[in-house]
Every structure is written in C-alpha cells, then in structure tokens.
C-alpha positions in Angstrom: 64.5 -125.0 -89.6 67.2 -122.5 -89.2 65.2 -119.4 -88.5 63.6 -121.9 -85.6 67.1 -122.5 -84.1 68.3 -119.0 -84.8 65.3 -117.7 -83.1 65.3 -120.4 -80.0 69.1 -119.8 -79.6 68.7 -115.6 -79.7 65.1 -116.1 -76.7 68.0 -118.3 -74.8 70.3 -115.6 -74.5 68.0 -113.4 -73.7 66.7 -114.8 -71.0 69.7 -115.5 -69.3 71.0 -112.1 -70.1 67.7 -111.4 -68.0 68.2 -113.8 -65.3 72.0 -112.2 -64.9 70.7 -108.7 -64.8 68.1 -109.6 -62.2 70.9 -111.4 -60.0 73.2 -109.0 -60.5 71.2 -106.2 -59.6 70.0 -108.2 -56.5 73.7 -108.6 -55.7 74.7 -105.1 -56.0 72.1 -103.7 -53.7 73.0 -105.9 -51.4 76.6 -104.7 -51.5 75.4 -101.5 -51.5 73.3 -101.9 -48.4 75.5 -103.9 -46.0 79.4 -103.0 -47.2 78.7 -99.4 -48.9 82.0 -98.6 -49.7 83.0 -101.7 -51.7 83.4 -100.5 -54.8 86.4 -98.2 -53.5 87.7 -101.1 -51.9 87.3 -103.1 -55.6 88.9 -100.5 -57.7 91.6 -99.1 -55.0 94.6 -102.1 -56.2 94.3 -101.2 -59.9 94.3 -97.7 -59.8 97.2 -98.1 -57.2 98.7 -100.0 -59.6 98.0 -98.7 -63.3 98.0 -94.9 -61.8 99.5 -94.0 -58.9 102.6 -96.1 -58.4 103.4 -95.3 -61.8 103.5 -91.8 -61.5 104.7 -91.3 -58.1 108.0 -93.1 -60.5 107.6 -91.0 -62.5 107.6 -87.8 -60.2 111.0 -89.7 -58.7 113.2 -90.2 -61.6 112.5 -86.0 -62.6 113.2 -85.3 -58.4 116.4 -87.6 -58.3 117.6 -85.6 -62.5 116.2 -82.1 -60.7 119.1 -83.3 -57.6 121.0 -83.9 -59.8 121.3 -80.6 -61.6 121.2 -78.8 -58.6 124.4 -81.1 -56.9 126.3 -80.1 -60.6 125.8 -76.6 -59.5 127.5 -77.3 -55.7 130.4 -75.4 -56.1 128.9 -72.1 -57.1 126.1 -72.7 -54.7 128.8 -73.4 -51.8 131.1 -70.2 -52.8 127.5 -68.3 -53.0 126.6 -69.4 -49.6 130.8 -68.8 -48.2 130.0 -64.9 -49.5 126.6 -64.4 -47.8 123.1 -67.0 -46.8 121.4 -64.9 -49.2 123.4 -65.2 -52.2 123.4 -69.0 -51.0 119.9 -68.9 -51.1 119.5 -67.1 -54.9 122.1 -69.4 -56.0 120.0 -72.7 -55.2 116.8 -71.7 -56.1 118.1 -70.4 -59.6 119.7 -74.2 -60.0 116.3 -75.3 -59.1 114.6 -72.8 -61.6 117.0 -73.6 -64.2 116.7 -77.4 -64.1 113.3 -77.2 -63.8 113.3 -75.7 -67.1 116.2 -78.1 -68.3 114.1 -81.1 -67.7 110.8 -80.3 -68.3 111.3 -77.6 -70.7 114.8 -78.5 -72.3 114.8 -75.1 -71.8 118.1 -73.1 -73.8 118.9 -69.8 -74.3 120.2 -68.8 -78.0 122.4 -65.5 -77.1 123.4 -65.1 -73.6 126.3 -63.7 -74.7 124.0 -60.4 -75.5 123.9 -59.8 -71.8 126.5 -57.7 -70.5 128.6 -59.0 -67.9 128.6 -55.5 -66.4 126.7 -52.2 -67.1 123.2 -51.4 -67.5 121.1 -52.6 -70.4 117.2 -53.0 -70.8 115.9 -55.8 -71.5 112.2 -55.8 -73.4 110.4 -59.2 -74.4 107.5 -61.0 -75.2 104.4 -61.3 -72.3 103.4 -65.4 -72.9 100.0 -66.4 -71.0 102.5 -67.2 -67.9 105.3 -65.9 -68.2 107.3 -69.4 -66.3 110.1 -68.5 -69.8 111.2 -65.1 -67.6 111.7 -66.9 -64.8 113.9 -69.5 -66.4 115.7 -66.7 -68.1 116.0 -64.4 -65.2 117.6 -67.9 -63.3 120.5 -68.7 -65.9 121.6 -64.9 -65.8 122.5 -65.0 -62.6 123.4 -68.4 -62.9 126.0 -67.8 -65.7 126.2 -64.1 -65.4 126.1 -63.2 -62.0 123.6 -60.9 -62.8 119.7 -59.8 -60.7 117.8 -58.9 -63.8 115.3 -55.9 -62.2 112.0 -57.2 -63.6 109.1 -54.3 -63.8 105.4 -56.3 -63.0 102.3 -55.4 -62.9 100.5 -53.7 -59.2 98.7 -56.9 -59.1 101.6 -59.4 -58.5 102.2 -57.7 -55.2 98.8 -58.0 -54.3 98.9 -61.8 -54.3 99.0 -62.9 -50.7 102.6 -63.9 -50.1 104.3 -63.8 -52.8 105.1 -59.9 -52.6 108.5 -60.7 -50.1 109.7 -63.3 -52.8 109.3 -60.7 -56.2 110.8 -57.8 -54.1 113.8 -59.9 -53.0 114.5 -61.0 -56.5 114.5 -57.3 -57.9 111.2 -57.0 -58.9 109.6 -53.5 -59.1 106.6 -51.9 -60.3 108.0 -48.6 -61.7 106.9 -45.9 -62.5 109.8 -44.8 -65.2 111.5 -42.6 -63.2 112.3 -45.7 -60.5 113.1 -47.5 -64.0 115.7 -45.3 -65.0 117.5 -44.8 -61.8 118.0 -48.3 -61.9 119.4 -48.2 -65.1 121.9 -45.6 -64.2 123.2 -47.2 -61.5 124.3 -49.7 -64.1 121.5 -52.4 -63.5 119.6 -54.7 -65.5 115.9 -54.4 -66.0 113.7 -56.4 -67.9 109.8 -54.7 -69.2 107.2 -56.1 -71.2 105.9 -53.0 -73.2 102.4 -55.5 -73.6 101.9 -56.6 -70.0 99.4 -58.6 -69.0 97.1 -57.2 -71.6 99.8 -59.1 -74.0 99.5 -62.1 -71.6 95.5 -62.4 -71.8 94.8 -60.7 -75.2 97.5 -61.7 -77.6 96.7 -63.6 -80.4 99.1 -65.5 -82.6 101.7 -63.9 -81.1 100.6 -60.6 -82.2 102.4 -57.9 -79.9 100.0 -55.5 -78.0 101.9 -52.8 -77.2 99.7 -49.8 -78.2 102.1 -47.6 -79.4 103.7 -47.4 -75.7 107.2 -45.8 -75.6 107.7 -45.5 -71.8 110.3 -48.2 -72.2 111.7 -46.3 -75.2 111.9 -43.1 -73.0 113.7 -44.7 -69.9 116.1 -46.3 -72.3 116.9 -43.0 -73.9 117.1 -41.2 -70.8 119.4 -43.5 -68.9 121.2 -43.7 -72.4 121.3 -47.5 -72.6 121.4 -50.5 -75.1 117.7 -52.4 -75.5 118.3 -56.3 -75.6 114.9 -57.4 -78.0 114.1 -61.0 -76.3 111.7 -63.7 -77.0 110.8 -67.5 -76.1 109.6 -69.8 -78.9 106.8 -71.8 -78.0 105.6 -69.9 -74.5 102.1 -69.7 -75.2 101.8 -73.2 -75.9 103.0 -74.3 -72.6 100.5 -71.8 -71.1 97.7 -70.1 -72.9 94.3 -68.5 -71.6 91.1 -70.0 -73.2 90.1 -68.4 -76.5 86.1 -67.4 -75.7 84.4 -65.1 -73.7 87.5 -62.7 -74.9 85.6 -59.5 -75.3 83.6 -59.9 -71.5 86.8 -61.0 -69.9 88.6 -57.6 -71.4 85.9 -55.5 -70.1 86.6 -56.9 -66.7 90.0 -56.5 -67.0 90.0 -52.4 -68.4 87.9 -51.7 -65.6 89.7 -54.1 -62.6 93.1 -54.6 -64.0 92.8 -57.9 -62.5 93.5 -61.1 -65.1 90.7 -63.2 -64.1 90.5 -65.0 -68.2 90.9 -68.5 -67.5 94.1 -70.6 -67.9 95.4 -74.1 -69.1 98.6 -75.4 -69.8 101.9 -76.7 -67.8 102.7 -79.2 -71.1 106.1 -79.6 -71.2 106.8 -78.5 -74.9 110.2 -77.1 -76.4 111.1 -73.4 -75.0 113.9 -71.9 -75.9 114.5 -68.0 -75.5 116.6 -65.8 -77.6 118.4 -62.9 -77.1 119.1 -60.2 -80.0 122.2 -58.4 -80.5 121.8 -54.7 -78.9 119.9 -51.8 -80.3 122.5 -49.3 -78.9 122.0 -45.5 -77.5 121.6 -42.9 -80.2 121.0 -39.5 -79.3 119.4 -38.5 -82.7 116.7 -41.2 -81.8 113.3 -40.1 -80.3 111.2 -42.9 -78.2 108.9 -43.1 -80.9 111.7 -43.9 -83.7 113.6 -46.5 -80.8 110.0 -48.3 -79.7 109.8 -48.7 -83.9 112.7 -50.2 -84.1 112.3 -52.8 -81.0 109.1 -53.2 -82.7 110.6 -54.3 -85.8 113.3 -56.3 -84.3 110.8 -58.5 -82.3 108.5 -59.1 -84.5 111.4 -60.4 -87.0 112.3 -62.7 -83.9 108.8 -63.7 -84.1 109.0 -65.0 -87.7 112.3 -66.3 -87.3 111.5 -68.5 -84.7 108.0 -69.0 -84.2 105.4 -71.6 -86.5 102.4 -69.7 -86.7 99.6 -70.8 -86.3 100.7 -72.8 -83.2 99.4 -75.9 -81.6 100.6 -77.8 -78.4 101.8 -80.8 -81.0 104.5 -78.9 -82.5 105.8 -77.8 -78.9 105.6 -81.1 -77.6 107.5 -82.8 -80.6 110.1 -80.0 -81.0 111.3 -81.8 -78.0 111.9 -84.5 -79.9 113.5 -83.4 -83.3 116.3 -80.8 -84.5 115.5 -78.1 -86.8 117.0 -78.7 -90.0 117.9 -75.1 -90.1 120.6 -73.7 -88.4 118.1 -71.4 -85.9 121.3 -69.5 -84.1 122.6 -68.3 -87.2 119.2 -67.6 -88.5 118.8 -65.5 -84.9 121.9 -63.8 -85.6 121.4 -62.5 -88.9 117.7 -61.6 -87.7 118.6 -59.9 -84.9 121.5 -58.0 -86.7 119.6 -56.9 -89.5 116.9 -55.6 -86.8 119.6 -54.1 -84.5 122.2 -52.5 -87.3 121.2 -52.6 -90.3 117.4 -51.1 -90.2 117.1 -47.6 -91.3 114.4 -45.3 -90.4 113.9 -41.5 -91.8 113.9 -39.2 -89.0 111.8 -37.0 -90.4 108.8 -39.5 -90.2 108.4 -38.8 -86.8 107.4 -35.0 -87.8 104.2 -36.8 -89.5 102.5 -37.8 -86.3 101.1 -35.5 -83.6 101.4 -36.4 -80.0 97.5 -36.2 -78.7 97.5 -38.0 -75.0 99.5 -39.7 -72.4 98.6 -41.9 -69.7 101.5 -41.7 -66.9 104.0 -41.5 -69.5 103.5 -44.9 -70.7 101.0 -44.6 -73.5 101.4 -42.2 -76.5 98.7 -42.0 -79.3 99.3 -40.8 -82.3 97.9 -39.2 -85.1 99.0 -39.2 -88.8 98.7 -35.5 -90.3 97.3 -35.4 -93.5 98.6 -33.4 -95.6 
C-alpha cells in the first residue's frame, strides 16, 4: 500500500511538472515573439539594484576620500600653481597619483629619507608586471621632495599613441648612457630598471633578470654618484602577466621588443616601496664589482620584505594586518649591511674575461679556468 501511494504521488508530480513545462514554454515563446526584449526589461531593476547602484557608491565614497586627499594638499598645490601653471599642474596630478595609491594601495614608502634633497643620485629598482609602484613613488618625491625623478623607459612607451607628451614632460627618457649621465651631472635624479620589461614579462618569483648588465653600473661610476637600491613589496601581485605560453611569448618579444604576454590584475593589495641606504661613489670600484653589489643589496631587500611564493591573498590581507616584525628596522639593517658592510675582493674581477657588448648595456662574461 505505500509503494502504491509513493508511486501515484511521484506520476502526480510528474505530470504536472509536465503540464508546467509545456505552459511555460508556450508562455515564453510567446514573450519571445510579441515583446522580444522582455527579459532585459525583467532583470534591468535587480541588477540596478544588487549591481550597479551599489558600485557606482562605492566608486563615490573612494572619488569624494581621493578629493579629499588632493584638497589636504591645497596649499602646496596653490603655491605650485602662484610659481608657474606647470608646476600647478605636476603638483595636482602627483596628489592625485599619490592618493590613488593611498586608498587603493595604502601605498607607503619605508625610506624617503634616502633621497637626497639635492644632488644627483641613481636610483635602480625592481621592474613588477606594471610598474603603477614607480609611478606612486616617482609622485611622493616630488610631493615631499620637490624632486622630477628622470625615469629611463623602454622605445616602446613612446610609441604608444599619446602618451609620449605626458612621459616626456615628467622627465622620462630613453637613454642611451651617455644622455644618462649628463643628467646625472647636472645633479639630477634618475631612476633605471637594469631588468626592463624583460624583468616585467619574464620574472619569476621575483627573480631579477638583469643579465649581467652594468650600463647602470657604468653611468653611475662615470657621473661619480650614490646608487639608491629600491623595491615594492607585493607589485606583482597587484599586476602580473599570465604564467603559460612563456617560451612563444619571449620569442615574440626578442625579435619585436614589443610586450604583447597577456596581463591581469588592478587588485588592490598592500604595496609599500623601500628605499636602501646609498651604495656611495668609490673609485677603486669597477661596474662589474658596483652591479654585484646592487645585485646583492636587492635581492637582500627581496628576502627581507617579500613572502615567496606569492599569492594575491597575502597582498590583499596585508591590507588588513601589521607585521609583527618591525619591517623598517629590519630594512635598515638590510639595506646597511648591503650598502656598507659587504666586502668584495677586487681581484675577482681579474677572473672573468669581457667577451661582448650590446650598446654598452650588456656585458657577458666568462670565468677563466685556471
């Protein structure tokens, strides 16, 4: 008897699961055929609702903190614009820079006080996916310091339609060295990544790609100038490129130069950028024996300051929680040890042979066997 019921109640729903269905159906092509766009006109409220008027609030609230920033800025902005429009005009757009990175970065920068307030230094970093951390850096310089930090980039970035006028009026230059070190000794600032955008595309873990290159090495040594070592923690997990099809996309790359790898990101993880204590002028020093020791001295930044392997998590909740280590210090003593306190044998340079150059840049070299 209760199989019977189970199996009359079970052929009921059935068939007015089939009945529905058939309805339905009917109902829907009707729709379809005499109001075809109702569906949009169905869905439209809730994802005005539940998406759009959410975000659009949300989009508001970081506009009206991003005003904000900038209006604490008004009185160096208004003295800017009282000198000349186009100090005004750098003035505001590095508030804008620099709270865009406040608020969706909390961007900070551990060492500013490595900067000189006057006088030429070089400044050589770490090439992230994109590099949005130089551009927040590059904005509290002048911001704090007054300073136009001359950035060398890559042929390409004045090839992009537009944007040429913009990187040329904030200092940006292409080289080669000898533009470099003119700069240099007419007491500027200059920023290089040694890597590029091979480091950009090809980097992994935050591995440096600098193929023994000691161009920077050589304008430093021939302008006779301090090298800042700089790096942002967490920059390739706000941007990164994706990881396959690495071998075809460098192919395409050493034979176009043009970084065509695809990119993600934008997340709005924890960067913060720090500066090490000067690796000063020494004459005795030869570019190999300096680019060693700016070598050295970033990757001991790197394992100061960056968790390896990385993941977007960790950026994203290092917005949210303090070390428990003291990570200035920890820079300091990093960056001193790098900068002071590292000794290299001059005579180890007499064990390699130079064998080729490429336009100064690139140096190979090859251990003699004795």
């Amino acid at each position: 008897m209760f199989y019977f019921l189970l199996y009359w109640i079970t052929a009921s729903i059935q068939l007015i699961l089939r009945y529905l269905d058939y309805y339905m159906s009917g109902t829907l092509a009707l729709l379809d055929y005499y109001v075809p766009g109702w569906r949009v006109f169905l869905l439209s409220p809730f994802v005005i609702t539940f998406l759009i008027l959410p975000m659009l609030l949300v989009l508001y609230l970081y506009f009206c903190a991003l005003l904000l920033f900038v209006y604490r800025r008004r009185h160096s902005i208004m003295d800017a614009f009282h000198q000349t429009a186009w100090d005004g005009y750098r003035q505001t757009i590095a508030a804008f820079w620099s709270g865009h990175g406040w608020i969706w970065h909390g961007y900070e920068v551990v060492g500013l006080e490595n900067i000189p307030t006057s006088g030429p230094a070089l400044l050589v970093y770490y090439h992230g996916a994109f590099p949005i951390d130089v551009y927040y850096l590059l904005a509290n310089i002048y911001i704090e310091k007054g300073r136009i930090v001359h950035n060398v980039v890559d042929n390409f970035v004045f090839k992009i339609p537009g944007l040429k006028i913009l990187f040329r009026f904030w200092g940006s230059i292409c080289g080669p060295r000898s533009e470099v070190v003119e700069y240099l000794k007419d007491g500027a600032l200059v920023g290089i990544a040694p890597g590029g955008v091979r480091e950009a595309l090809f980097s992994e873990n935050y591995s440096l790609v600098w193929k023994n290159r000691v161009g920077f090495a050589k304008a430093a040594l021939e302008a006779e100038v301090p090298i800042l070592p700089v790096f942002t923690e967490n920059c390739r997990q706000a941007f990164d490129y994706v990881k396959f099809g690495k071998s075809y996309f460098s192919r395409i790359y050493e034979k176009t130069r043009w970084p065509i790898l695809p990119m993600y990101g934008g997340f709005p993880v924890k960067l913060t950028t720090y500066i090490g204590k000067p690796i000063k002028y020494d004459p005795a020093h030869t570019p190999e024996i300096l680019a060693r020791k700016v070598t050295e001295a970033m990757e001991a930044m790197i394992v100061a300051h960056q968790t390896r392997p990385y993941t977007v998590l960790e950026g994203l909740l290092a917005r949210f929680y303090s070390r428990k280590t003291k990570v200035h210090q920890k820079s300091k003593a990093i960056s001193n040890a790098a900068a002071v306190n590292t000794r290299i044998d001059h005579t180890r340079s007499t064990d390699y042979d130079i064998v080729g150059t490429d336009a100064g840049e690139n140096i190979e070299l090859h251990h003699r066997r004795k």
